[in-house]
LUMLUMDREN-2810 file (N, C-alpha, C; in Angstrom, 1 decimal):
<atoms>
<atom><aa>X</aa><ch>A</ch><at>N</at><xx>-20.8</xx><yy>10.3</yy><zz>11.3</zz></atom>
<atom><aa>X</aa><ch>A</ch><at>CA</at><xx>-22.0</xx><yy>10.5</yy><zz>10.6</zz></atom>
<atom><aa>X</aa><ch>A</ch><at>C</at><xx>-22.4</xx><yy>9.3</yy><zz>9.7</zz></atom>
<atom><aa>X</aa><ch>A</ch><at>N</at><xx>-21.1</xx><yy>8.4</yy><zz>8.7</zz></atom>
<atom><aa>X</aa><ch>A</ch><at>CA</at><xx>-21.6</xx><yy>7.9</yy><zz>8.2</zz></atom>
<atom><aa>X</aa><ch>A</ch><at>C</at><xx>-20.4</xx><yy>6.8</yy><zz>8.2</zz></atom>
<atom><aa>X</aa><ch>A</ch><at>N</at><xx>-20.4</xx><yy>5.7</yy><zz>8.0</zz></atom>
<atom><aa>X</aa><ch>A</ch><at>CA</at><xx>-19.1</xx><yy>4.2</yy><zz>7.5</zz></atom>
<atom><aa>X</aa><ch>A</ch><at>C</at><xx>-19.1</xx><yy>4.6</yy><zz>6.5</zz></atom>
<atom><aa>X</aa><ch>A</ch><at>N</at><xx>-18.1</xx><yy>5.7</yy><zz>6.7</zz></atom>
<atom><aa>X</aa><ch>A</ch><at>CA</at><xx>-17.3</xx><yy>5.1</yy><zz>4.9</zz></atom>
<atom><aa>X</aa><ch>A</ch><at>C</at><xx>-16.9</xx><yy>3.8</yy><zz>4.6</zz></atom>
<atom><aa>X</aa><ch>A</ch><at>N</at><xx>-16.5</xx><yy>3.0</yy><zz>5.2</zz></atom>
<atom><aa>X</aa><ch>A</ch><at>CA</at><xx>-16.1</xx><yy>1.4</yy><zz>5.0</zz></atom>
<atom><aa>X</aa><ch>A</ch><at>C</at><xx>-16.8</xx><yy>0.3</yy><zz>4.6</zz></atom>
<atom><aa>X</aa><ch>A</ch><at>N</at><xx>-17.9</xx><yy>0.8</yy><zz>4.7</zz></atom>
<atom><aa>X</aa><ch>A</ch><at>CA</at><xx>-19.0</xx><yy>-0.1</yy><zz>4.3</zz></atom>
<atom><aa>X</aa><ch>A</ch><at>C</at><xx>-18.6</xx><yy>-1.1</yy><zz>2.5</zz></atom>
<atom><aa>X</aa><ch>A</ch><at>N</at><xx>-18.2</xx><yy>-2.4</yy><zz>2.7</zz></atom>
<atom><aa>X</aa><ch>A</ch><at>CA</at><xx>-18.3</xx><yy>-3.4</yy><zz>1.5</zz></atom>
<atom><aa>X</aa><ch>A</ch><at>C</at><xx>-16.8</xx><yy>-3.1</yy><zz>1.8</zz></atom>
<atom><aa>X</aa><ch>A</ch><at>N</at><xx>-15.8</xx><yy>-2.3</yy><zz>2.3</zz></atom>
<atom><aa>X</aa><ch>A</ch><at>CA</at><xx>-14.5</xx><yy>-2.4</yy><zz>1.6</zz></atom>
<atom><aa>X</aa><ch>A</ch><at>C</at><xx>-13.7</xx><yy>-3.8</yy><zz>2.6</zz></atom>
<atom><aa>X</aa><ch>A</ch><at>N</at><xx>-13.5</xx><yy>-5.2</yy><zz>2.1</zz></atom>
<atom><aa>X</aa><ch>A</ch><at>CA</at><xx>-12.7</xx><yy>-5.9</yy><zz>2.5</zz></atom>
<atom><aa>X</aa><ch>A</ch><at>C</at><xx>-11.1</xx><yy>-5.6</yy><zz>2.7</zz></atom>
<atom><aa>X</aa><ch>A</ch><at>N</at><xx>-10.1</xx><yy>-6.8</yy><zz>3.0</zz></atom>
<atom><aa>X</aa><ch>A</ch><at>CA</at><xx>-9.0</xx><yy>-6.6</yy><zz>3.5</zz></atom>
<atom><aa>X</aa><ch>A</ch><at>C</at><xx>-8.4</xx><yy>-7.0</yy><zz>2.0</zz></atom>
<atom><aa>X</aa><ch>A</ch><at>N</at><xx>-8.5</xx><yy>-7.6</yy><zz>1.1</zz></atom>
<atom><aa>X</aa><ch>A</ch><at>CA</at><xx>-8.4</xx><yy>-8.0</yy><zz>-0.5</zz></atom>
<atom><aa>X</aa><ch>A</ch><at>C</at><xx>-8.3</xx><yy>-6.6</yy><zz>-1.2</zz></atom>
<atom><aa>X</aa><ch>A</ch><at>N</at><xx>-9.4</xx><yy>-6.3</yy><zz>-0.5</zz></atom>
<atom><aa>X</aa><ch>A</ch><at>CA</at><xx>-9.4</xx><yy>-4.5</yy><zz>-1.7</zz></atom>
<atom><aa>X</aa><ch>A</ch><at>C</at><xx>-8.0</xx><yy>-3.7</yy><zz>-1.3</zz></atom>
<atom><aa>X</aa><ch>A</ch><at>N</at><xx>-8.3</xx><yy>-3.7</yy><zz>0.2</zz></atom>
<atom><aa>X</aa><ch>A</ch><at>CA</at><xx>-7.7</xx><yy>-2.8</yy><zz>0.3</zz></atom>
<atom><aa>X</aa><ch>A</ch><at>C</at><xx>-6.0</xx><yy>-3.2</yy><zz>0.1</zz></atom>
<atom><aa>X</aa><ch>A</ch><at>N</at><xx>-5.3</xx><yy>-4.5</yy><zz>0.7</zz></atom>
<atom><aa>X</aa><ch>A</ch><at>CA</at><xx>-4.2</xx><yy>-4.3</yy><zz>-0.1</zz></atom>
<atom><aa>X</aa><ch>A</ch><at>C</at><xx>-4.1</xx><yy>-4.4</yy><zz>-1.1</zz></atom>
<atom><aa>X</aa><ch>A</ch><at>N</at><xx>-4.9</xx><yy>-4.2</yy><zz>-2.6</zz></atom>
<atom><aa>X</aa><ch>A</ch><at>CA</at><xx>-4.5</xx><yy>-4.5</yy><zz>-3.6</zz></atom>
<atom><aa>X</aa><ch>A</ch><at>C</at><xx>-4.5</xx><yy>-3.1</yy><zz>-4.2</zz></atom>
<atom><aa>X</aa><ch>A</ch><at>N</at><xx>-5.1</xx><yy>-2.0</yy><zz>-3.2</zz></atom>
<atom><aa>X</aa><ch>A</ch><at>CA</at><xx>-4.9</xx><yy>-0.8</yy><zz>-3.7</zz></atom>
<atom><aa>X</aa><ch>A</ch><at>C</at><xx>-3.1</xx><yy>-0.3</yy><zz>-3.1</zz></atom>
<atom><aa>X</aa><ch>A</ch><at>N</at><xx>-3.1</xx><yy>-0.3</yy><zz>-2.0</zz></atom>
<atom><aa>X</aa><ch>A</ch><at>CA</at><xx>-2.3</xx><yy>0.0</yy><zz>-1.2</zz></atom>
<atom><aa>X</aa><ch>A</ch><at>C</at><xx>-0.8</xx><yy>-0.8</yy><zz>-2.0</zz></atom>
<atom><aa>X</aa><ch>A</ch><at>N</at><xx>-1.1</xx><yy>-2.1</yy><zz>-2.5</zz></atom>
<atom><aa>X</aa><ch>A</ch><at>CA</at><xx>0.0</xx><yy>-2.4</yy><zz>-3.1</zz></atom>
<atom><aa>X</aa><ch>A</ch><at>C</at><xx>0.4</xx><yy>-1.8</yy><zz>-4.8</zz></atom>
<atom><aa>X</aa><ch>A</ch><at>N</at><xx>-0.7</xx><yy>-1.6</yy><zz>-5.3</zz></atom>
<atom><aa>X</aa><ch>A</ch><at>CA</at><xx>-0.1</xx><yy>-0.7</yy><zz>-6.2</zz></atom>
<atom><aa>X</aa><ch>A</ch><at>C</at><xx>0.2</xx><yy>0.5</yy><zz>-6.3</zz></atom>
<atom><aa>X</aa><ch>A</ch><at>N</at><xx>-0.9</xx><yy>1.6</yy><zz>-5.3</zz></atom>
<atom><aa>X</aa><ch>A</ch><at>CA</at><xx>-0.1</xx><yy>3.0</yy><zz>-4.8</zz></atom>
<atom><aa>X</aa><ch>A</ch><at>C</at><xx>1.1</xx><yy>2.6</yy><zz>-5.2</zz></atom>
<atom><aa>X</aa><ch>A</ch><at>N</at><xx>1.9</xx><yy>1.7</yy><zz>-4.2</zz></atom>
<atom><aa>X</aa><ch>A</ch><at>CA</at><xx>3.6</xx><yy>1.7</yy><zz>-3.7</zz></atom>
<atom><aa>X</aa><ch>A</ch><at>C</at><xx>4.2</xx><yy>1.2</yy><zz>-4.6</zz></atom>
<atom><aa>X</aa><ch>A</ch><at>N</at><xx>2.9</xx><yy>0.0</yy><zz>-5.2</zz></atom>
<atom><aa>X</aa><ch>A</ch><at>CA</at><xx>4.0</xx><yy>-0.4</yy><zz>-6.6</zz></atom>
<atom><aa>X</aa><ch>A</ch><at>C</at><xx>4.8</xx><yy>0.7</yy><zz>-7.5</zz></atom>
<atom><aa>X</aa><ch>A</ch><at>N</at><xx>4.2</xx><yy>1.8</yy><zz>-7.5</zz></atom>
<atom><aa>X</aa><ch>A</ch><at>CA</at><xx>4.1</xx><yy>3.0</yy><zz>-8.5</zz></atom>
<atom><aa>X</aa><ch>A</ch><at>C</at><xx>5.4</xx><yy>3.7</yy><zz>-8.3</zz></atom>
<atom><aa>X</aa><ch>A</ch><at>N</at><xx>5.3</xx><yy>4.1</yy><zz>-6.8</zz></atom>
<atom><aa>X</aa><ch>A</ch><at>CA</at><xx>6.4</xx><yy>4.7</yy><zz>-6.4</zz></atom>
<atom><aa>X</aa><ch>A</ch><at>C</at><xx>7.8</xx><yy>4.3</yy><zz>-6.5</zz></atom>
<atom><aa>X</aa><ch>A</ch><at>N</at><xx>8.0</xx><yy>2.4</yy><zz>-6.7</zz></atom>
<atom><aa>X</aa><ch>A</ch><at>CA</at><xx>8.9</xx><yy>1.2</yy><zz>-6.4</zz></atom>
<atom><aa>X</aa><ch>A</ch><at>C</at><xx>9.6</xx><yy>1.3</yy><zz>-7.7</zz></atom>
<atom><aa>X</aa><ch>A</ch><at>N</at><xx>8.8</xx><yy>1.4</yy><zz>-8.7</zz></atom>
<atom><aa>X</aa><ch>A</ch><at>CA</at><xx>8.7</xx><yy>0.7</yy><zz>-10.0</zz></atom>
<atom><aa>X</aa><ch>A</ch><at>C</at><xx>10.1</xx><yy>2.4</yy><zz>-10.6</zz></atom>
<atom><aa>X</aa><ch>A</ch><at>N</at><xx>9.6</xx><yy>3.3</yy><zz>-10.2</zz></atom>
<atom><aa>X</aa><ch>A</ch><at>CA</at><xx>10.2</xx><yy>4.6</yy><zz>-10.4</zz></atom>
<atom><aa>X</aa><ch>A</ch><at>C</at><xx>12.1</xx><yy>4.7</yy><zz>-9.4</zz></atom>
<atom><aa>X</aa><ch>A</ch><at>N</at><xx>11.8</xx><yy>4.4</yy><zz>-8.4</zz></atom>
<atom><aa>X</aa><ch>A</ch><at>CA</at><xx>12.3</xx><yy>4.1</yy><zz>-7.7</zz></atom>
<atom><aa>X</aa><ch>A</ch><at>C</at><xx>13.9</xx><yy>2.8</yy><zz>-7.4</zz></atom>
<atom><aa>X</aa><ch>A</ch><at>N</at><xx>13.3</xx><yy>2.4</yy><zz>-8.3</zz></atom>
<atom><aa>X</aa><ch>A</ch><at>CA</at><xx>14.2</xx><yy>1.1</yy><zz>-9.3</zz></atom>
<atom><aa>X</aa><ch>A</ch><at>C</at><xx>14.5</xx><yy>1.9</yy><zz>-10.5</zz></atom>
<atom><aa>X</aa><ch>A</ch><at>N</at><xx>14.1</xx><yy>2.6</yy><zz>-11.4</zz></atom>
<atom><aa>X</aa><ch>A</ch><at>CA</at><xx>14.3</xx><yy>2.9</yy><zz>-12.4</zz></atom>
<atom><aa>X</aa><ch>A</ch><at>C</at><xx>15.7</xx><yy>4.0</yy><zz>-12.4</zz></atom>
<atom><aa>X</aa><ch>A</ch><at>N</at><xx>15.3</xx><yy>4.7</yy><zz>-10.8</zz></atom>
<atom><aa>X</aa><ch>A</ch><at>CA</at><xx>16.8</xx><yy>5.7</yy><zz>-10.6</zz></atom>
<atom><aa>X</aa><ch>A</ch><at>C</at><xx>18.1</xx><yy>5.2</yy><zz>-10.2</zz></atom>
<atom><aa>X</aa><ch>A</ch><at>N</at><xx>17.8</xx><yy>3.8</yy><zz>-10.0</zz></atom>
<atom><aa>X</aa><ch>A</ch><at>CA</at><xx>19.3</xx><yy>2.8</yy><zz>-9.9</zz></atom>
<atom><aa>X</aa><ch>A</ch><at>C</at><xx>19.0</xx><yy>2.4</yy><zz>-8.3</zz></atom>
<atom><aa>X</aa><ch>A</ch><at>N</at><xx>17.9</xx><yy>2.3</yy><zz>-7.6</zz></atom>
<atom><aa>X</aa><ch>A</ch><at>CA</at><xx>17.2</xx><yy>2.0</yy><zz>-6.2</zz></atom>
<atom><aa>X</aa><ch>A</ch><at>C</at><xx>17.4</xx><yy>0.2</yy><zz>-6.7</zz></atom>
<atom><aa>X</aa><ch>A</ch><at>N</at><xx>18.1</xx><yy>-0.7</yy><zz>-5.5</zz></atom>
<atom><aa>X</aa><ch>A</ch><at>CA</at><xx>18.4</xx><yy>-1.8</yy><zz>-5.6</zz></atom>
<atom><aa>X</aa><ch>A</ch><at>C</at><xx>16.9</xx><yy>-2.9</yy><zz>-5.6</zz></atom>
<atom><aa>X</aa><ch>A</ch><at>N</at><xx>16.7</xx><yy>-3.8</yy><zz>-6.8</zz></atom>
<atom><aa>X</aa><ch>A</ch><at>CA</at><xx>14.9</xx><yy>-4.0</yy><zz>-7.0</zz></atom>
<atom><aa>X</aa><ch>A</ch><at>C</at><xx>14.6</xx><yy>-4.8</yy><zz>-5.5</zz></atom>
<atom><aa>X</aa><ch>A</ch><at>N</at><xx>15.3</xx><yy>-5.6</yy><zz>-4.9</zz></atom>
<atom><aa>X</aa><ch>A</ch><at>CA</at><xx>14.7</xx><yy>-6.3</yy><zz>-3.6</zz></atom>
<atom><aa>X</aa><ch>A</ch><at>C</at><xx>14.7</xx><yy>-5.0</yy><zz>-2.8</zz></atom>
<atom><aa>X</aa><ch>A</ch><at>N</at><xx>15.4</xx><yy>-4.0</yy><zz>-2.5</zz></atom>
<atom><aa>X</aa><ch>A</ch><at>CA</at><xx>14.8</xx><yy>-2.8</yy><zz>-1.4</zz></atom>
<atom><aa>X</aa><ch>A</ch><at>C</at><xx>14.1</xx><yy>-2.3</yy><zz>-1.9</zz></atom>
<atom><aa>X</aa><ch>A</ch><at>N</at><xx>13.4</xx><yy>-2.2</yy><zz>-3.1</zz></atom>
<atom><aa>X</aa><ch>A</ch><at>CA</at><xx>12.3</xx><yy>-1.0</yy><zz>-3.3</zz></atom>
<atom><aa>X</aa><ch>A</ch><at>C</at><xx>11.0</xx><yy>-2.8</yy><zz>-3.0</zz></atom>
<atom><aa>X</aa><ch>A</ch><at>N</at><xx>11.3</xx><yy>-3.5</yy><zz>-3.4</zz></atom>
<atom><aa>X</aa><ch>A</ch><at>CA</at><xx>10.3</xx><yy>-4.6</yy><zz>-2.9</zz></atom>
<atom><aa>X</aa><ch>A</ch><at>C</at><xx>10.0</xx><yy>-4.7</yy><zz>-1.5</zz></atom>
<atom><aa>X</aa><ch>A</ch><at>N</at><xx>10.9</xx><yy>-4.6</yy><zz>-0.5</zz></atom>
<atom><aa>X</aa><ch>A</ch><at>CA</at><xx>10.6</xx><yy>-4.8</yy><zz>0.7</zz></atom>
<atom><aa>X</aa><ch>A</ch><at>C</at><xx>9.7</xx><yy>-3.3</yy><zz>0.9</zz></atom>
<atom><aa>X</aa><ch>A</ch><at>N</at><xx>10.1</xx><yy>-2.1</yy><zz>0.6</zz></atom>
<atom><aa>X</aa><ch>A</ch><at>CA</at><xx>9.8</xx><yy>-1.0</yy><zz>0.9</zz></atom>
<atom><aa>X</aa><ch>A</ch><at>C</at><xx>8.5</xx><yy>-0.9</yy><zz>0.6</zz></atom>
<atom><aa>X</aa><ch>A</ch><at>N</at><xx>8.3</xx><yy>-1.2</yy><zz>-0.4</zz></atom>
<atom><aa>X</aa><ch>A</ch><at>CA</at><xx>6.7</xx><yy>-1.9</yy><zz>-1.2</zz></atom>
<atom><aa>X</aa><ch>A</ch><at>C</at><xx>5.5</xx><yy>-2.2</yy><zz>-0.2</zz></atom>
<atom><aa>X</aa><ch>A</ch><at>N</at><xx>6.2</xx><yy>-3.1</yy><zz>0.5</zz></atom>
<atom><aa>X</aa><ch>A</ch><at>CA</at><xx>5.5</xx><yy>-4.5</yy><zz>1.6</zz></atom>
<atom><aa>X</aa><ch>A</ch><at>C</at><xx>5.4</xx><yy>-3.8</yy><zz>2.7</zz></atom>
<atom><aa>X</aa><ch>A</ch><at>N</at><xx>6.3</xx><yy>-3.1</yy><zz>3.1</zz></atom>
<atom><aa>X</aa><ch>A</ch><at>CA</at><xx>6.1</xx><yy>-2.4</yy><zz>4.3</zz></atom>
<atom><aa>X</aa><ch>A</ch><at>C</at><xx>5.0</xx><yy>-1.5</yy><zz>4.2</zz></atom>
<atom><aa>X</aa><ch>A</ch><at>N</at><xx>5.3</xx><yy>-0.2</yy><zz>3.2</zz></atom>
<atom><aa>X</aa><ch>A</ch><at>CA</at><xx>4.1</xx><yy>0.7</yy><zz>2.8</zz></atom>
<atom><aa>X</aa><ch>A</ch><at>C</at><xx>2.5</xx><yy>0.1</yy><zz>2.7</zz></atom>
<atom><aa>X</aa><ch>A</ch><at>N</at><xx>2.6</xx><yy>-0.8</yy><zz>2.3</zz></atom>
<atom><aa>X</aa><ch>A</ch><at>CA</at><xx>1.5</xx><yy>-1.2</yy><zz>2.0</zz></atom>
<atom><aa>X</aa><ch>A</ch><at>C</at><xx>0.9</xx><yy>-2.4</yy><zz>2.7</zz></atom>
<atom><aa>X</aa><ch>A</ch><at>N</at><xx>1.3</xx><yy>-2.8</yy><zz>3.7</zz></atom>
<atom><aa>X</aa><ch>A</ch><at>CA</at><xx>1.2</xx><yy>-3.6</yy><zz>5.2</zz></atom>
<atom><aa>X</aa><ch>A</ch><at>C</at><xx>0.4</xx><yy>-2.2</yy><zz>5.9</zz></atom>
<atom><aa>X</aa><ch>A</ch><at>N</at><xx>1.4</xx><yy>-1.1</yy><zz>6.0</zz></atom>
<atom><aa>X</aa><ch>A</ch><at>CA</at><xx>1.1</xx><yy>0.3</yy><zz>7.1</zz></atom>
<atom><aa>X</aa><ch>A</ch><at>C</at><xx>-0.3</xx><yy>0.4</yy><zz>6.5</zz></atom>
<atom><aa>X</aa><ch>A</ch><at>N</at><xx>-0.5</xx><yy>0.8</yy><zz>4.9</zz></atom>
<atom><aa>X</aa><ch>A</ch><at>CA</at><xx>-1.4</xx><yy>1.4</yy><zz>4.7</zz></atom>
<atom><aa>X</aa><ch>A</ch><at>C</at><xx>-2.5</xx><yy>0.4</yy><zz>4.9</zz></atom>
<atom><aa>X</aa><ch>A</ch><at>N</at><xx>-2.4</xx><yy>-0.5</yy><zz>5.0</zz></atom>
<atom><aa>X</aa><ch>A</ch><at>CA</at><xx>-3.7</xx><yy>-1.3</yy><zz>5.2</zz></atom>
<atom><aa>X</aa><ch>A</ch><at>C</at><xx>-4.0</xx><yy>-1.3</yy><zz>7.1</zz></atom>
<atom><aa>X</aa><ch>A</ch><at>N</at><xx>-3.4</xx><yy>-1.8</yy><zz>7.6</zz></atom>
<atom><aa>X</aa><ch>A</ch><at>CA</at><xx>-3.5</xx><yy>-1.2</yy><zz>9.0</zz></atom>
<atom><aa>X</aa><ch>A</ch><at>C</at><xx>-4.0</xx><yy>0.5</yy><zz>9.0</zz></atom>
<atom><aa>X</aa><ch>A</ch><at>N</at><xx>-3.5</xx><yy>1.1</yy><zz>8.5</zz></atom>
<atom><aa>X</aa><ch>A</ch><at>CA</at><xx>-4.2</xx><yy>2.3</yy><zz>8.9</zz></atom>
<atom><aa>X</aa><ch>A</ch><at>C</at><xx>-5.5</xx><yy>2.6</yy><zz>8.9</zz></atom>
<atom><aa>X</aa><ch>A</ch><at>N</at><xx>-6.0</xx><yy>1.6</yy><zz>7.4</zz></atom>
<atom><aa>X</aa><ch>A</ch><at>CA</at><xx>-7.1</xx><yy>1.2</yy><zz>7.0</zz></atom>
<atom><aa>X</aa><ch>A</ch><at>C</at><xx>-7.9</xx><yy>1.1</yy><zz>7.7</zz></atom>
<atom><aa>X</aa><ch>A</ch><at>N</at><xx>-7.5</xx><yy>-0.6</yy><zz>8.3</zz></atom>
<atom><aa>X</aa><ch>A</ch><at>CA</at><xx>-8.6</xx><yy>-1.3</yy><zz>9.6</zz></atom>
<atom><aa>X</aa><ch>A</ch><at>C</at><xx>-8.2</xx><yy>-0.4</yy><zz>10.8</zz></atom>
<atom><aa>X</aa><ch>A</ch><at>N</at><xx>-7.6</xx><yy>0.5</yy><zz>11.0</zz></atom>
<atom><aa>X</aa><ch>A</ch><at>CA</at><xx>-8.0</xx><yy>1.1</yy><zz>12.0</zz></atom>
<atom><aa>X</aa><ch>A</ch><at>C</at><xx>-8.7</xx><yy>2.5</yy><zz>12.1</zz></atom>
<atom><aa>X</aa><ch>A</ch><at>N</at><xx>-9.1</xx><yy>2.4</yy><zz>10.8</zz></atom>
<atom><aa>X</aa><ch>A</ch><at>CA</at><xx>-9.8</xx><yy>4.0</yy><zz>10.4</zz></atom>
<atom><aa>X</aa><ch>A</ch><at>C</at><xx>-9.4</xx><yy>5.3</yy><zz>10.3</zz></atom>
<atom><aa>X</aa><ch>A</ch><at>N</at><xx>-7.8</xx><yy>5.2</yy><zz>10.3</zz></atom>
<atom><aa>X</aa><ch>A</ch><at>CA</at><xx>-7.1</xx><yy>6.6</yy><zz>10.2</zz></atom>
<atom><aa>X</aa><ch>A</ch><at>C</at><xx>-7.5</xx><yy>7.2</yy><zz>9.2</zz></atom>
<atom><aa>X</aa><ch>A</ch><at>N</at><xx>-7.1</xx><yy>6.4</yy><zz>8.1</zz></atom>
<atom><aa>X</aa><ch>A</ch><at>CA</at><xx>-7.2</xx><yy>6.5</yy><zz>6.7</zz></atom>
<atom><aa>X</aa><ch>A</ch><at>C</at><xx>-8.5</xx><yy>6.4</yy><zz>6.1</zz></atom>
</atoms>
């Protein structure tokens, strides 16, 4: 019925998507989670979530 996507670039969207995850990471480290695996885990989530993005799942 309507683009929701309308104005939203590829810039926005991982910069949302990376701090979602950052959020989760930053917590995640704090419970004794080793910091380069919650970083990679970071990158991954928020690679996915942007793909999901450009494909309009999400």
């Amino acid at each position: 019925m309507y683009d929701k996507n309308t104005g939203k670039d590829l810039a926005t969207a991982l910069v949302t998507a990376g701090l979602g995850a950052g959020i989760v990471t930053s917590f995640a480290v704090s419970q004794g989670q080793h910091p380069i695996i919650a970083l990679a885990i970071t990158g991954i989530a928020a690679l996915f979530a942007v793909l999901c993005d450009r494909a309009g799942i999400i």
